[in-house]
N, C-alpha and C positions, 0 to 999 in steps of 0.2 A: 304490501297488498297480499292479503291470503288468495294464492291459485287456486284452492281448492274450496272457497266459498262458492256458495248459491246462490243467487237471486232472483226473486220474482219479483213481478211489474205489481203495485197494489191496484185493486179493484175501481179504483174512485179516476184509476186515467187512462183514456183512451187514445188510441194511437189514429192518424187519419194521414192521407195522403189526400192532397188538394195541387191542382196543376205539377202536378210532379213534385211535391213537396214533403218530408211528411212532420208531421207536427203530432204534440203531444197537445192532450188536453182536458184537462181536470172536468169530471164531469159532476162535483158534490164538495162539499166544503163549504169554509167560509168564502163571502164574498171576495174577498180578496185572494184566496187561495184560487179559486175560479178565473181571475181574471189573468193566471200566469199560461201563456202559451208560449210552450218551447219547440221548438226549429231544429230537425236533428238534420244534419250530411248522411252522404251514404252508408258511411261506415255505423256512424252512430246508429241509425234506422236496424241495422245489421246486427247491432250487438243488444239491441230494444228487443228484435224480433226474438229472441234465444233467450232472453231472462223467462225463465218457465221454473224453475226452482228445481231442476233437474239439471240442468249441464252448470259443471264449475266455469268458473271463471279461465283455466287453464285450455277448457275442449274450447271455450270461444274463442280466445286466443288463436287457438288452432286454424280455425275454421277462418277467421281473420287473415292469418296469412297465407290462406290457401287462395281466397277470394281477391285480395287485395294487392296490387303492387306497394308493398308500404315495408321497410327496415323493421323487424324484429325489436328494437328497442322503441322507436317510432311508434307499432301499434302497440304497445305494453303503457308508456307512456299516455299516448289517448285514450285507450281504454282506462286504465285509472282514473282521468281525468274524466273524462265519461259516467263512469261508477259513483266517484264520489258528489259530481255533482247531481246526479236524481237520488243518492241517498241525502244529502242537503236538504233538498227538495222535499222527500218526503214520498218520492215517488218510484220507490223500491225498497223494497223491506228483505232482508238474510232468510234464505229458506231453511228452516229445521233439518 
């Protein structure tokens, strides 16, 4: 994983907290794109909230374990796994 990528969130998904939740949710697309609603933890919500295509992948990190009681290799690994699966998705695009 490149530390020093960017990422922004794309246009088409909105972020929502419901009873203390917060969830993603495609607001455009095809029907079936529409129908995918993802469930992020707190952490996840955490590293959602900072994809602005200004902070690398390294400052969240950062900012990760400042916040978090969580092992250095622990949050590298979730965030990874984090990363790639809204790039998967479709729901985060590499900032220029």
């Amino acid at each position: 994983m490149n530390m020093a990528a960017r990422y922004r969130k794309k246009d088409n998904i909105a972020g929502r907290i419901i009873a203390g939740e917060s969830f993603l949710v495609p607001v455009c697309g095809t029907p079936a794109e529409m129908e995918k609603i993802f469930v992020m933890n707190p952490m996840a919500d955490f590293v959602w909230q900072r994809l602005d295509g200004r902070q690398t992948l390294e400052t969240i990190l950062a900012a990760i374990l400042e916040n978090f009681a969580v092992e250095p290799e622990q949050a590298l690994a979730d965030m990874a796994d984090l990363i790639s699966q809204l790039l998967e998705n479709g729901l985060i695009e590499e900032a220029a």
